[in-house]
C-alpha positions as CSV (number, residue, x, y, z in Angstrom):
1,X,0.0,0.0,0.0
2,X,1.2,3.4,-0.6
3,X,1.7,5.9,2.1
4,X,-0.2,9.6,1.5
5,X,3.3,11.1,0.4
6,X,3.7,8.7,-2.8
7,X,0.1,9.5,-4.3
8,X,1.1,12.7,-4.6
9,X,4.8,12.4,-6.2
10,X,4.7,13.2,-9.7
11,X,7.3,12.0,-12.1
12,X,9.2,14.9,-12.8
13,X,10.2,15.4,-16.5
14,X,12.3,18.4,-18.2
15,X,11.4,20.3,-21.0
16,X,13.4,19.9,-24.0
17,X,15.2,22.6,-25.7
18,X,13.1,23.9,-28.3
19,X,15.3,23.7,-30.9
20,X,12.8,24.4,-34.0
21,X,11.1,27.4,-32.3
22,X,14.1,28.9,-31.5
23,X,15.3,28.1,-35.5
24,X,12.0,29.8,-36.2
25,X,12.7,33.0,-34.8
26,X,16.1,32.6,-36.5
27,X,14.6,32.9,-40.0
28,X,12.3,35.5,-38.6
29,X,15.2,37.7,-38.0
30,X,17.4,37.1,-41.2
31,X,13.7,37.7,-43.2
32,X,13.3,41.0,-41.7
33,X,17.0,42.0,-42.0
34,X,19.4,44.0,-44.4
35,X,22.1,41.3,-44.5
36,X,23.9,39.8,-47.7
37,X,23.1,36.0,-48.1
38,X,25.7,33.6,-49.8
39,X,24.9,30.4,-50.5
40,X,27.5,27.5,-51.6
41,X,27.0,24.5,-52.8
42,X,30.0,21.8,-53.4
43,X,29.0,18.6,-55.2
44,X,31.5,16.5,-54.4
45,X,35.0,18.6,-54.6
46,X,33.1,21.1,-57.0
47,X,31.7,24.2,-55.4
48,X,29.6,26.8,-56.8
49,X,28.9,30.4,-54.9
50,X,26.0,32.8,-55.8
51,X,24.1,35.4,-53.7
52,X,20.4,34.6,-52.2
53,X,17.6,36.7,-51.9
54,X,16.1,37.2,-48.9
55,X,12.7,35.4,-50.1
56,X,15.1,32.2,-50.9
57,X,16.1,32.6,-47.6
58,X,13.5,30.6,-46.0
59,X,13.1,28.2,-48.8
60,X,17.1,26.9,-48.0
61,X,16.2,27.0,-44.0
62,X,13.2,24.9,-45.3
63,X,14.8,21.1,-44.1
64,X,15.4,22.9,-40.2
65,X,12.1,24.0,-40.3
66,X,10.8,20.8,-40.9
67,X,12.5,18.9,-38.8
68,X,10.3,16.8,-36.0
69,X,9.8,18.7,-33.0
70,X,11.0,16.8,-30.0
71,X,8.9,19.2,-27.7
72,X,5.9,17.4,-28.8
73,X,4.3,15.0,-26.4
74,X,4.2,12.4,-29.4
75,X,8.0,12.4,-29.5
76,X,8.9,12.3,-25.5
77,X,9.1,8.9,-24.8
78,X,11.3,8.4,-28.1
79,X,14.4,10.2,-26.7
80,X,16.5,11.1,-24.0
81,X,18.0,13.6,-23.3
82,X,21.7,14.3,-21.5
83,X,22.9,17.3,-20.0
84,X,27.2,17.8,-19.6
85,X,29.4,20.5,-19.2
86,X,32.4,20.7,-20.8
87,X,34.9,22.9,-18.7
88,X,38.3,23.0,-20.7
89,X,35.7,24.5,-23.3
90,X,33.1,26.3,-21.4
91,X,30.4,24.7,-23.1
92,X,27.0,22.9,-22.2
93,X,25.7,20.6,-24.6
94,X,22.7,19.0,-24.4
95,X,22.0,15.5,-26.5
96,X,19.3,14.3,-27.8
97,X,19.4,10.6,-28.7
98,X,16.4,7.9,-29.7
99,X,15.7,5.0,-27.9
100,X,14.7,3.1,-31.4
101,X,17.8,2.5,-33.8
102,X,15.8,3.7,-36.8
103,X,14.5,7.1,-35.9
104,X,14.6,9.6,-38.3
105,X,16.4,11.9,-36.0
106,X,19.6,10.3,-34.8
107,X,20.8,12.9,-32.8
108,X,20.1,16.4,-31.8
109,X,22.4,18.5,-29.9
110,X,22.6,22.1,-28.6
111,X,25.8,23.8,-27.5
112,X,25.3,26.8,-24.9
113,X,27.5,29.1,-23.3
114,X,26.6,29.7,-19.8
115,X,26.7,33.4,-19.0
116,X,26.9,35.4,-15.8
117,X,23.6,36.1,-14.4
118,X,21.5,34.0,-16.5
119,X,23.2,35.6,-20.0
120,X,23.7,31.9,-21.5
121,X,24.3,31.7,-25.7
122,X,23.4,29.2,-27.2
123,X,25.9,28.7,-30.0
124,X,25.2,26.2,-32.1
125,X,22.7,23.2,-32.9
126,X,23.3,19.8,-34.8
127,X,21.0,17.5,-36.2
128,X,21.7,14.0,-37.4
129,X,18.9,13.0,-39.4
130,X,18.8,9.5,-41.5
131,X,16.1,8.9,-44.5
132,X,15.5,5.0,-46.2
133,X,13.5,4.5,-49.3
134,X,14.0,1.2,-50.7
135,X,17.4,0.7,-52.0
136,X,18.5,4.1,-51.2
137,X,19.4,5.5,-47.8
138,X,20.1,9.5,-47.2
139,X,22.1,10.4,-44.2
140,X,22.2,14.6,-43.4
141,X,24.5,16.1,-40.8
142,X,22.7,19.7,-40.1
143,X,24.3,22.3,-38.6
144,X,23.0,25.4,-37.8
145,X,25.2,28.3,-36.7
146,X,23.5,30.4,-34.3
147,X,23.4,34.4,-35.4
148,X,25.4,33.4,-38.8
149,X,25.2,30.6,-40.9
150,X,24.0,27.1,-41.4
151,X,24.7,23.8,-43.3
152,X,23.4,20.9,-44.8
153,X,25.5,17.7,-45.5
154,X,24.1,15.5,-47.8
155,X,25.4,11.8,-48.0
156,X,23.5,10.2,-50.5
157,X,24.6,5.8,-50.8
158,X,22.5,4.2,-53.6
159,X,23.2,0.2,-54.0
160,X,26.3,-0.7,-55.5
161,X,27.2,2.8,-56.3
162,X,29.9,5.2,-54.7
163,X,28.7,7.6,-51.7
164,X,27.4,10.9,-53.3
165,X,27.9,14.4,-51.3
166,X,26.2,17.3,-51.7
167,X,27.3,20.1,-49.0
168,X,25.2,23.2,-48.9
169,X,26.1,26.1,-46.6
170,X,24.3,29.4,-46.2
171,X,25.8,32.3,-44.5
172,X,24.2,35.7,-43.5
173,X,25.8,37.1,-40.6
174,X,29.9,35.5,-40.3
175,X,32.2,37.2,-38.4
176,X,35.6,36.1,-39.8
């Protein structure tokens, strides 16, 4: 029999990061700004550079966008999350990882800055996401640069054919 005390425990659960609405507001801010956009694309070791309008904009952030939300209830019990700080670096990073093998999303993970006084930056996100159709499989590495750039690494294995990459990187805001 359970005491008083244990009907009224609640299994504690974080939040996760919300990665995709914070992404959102991302685009938001690059829609609405004056910045030059550069996009490059390198097909294997070719690479081709060309400016983006601001409309296009959205339209290359369009595979972040769309990513699953792991904030949603349906999602919750398909990953877990791990929190670590890394002090020679000065970095948190938080991982998400599925329970299942064949998730779409193999891993997210968020690198933050802690701040004095609560004035964390986040810095970057990454997103490992895998895609099977029949003979062919697609694996992405996404990275997404906070305040400056992202990119989209396409590996692309087709039976009994060589690995075909397809890197696409677009930056608004770089420093260097």
């Amino acid at each position: 029999m359970l005491g008083p005390a244990c009907k009224n425990k609640k299994e504690e659960k974080k939040d996760f990061f919300p990665v995709i609405s914070f992404i959102k507001s991302q685009v938001s801010h690059v829609d609405t700004s004056l910045y030059s956009i550069i996009k490059i694309v390198k097909i294997d070791s070719t690479a081709d550079t060309s400016w983006l309008r601001r409309e296009e904009f959205r339209r290359e952030a369009k595979e972040f966008l769309e990513l699953p939300d792991l904030t949603e209830k349906k999602y919750r019990e398909d990953y877990t999350e791990s929190r670590l700080y890394d002090e020679s670096i000065n970095r948190v990073i938080i991982t998400y990882l599925p329970v299942k093998e064949d998730a779409e999303i193999q891993r997210q993970e968020v690198v933050i800055t802690p701040g004095f006084g609560g004035e964390d930056k986040m810095r970057s996100i990454i997103f490992d996401r895998q895609i099977s159709n029949g003979n062919n499989t697609e694996m992405k590495r996404m990275l997404w640069l906070v305040d400056e750039s992202f990119q989209v690494v396409r590996i692309i294995q087709k039976n009994n054919q060589p690995d075909s990459i397809i890197t696409t990187e677009v930056i608004w805001n770089r420093k260097d």
